[in-house]
NULUMKE-640765 format. One record per residue: residue in three letters; residue number from 1; x, y, z of N, C-alpha, C in turn. Coordinates in Angstrom, 1 decimal, always signed. Layout:
REM NULUMKE-640765
resn,resi,n_c1,n_c2,n_c3,ca_c1,ca_c2,ca_c3,c_c1,c_c2,c_c3
ala,NUM,X,Y,Z,X,Y,Z,X,Y,Z
...
REM end
This chain:
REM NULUMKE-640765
resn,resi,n_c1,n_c2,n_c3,ca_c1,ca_c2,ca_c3,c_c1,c_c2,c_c3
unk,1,+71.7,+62.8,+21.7,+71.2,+62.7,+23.1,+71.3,+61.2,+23.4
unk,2,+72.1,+60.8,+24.6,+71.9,+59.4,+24.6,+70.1,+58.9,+25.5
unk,3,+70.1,+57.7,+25.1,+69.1,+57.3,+25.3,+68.7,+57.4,+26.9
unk,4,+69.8,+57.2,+28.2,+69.3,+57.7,+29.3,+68.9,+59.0,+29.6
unk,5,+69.1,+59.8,+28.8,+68.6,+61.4,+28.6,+67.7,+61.6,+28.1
unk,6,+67.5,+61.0,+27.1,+66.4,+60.7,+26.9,+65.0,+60.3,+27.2
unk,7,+64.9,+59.0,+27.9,+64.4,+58.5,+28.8,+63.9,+59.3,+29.7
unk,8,+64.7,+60.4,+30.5,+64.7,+60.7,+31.5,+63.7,+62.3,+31.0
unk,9,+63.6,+62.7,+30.1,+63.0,+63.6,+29.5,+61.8,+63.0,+28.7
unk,10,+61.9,+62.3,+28.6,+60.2,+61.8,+28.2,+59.3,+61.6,+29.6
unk,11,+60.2,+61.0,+30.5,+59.1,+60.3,+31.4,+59.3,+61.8,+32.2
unk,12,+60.0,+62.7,+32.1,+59.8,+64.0,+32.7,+58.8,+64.6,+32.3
unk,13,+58.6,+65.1,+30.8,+57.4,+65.2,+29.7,+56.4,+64.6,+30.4
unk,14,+56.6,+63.1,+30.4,+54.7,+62.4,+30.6,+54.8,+62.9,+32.4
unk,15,+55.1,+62.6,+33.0,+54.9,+63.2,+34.4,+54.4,+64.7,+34.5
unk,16,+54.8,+65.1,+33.6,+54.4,+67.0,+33.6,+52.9,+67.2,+33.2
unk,17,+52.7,+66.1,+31.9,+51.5,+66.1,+31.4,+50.2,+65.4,+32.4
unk,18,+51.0,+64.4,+33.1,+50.0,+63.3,+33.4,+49.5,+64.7,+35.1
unk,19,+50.4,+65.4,+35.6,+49.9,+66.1,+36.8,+49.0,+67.6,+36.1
unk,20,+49.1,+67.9,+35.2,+48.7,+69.0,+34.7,+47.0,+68.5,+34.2
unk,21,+46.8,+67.1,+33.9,+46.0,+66.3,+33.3,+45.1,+66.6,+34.8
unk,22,+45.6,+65.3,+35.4,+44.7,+65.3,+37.2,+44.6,+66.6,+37.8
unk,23,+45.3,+67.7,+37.9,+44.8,+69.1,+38.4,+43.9,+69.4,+37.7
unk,24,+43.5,+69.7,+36.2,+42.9,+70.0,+35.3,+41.5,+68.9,+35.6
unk,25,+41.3,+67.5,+35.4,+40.4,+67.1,+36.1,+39.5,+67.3,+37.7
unk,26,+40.5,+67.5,+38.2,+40.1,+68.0,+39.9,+39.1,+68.9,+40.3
unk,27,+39.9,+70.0,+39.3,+39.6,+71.4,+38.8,+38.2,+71.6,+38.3
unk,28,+38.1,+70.7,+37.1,+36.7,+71.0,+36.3,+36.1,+69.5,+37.1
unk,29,+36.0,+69.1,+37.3,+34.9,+68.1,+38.1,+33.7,+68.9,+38.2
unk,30,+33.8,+69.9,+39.3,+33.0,+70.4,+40.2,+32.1,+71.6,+39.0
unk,31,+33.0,+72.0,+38.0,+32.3,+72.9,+37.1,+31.3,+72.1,+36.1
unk,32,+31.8,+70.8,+35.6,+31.1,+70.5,+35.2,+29.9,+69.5,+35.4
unk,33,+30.0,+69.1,+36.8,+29.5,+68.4,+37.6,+27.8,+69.5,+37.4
unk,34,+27.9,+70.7,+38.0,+27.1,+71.3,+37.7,+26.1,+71.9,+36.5
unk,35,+27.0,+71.7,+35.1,+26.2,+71.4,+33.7,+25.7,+70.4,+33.4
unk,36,+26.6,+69.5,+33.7,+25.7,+68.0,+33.0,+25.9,+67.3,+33.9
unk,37,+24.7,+67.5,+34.9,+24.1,+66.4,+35.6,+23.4,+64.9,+35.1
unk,38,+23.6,+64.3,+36.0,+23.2,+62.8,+35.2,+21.7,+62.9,+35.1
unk,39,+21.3,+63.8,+35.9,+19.6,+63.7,+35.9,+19.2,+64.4,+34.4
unk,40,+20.0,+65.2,+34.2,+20.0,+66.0,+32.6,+20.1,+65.3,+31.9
unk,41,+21.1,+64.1,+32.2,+21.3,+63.7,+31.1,+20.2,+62.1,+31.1
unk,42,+19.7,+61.8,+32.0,+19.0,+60.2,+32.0,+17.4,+61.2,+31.3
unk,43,+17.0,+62.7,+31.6,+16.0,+62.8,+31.4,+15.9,+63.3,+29.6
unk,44,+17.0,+63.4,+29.4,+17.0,+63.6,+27.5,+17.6,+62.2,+26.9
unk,45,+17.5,+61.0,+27.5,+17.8,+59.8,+26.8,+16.1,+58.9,+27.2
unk,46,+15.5,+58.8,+28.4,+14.8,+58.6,+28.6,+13.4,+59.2,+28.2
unk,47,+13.3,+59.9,+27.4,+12.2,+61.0,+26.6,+11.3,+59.3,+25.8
unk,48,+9.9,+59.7,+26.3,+9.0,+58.7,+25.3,+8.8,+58.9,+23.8
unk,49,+9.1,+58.0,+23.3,+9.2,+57.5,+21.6,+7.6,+57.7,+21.4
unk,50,+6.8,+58.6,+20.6,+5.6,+58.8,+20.2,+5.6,+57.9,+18.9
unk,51,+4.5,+56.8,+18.6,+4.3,+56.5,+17.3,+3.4,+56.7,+16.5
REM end
């Protein structure tokens, strides 16, 4: 395979990946947005140290 064919199938490859990647973020934002809230999460890091 020469190397412009190459080329042209890799960055086809990473383009396929990189949009499949951003839908797939887009997508779950909003699902996970709703599990792990930052208030969930400031209120289990924020927990007082008993001595």
């Amino acid at each position: 395979m020469p190397n412009k064919k190459r080329l042209h199938l890799c960055g086809s490859i990473g383009f396929a990946l990189a949009s499949f990647g951003l839908i797939g973020a887009i997508v779950a934002q909003p699902l996970l947005g709703a599990v792990w809230s930052p208030s969930f999460t400031t209120a289990l890091l924020t927990k007082p140290i008993s001595k």
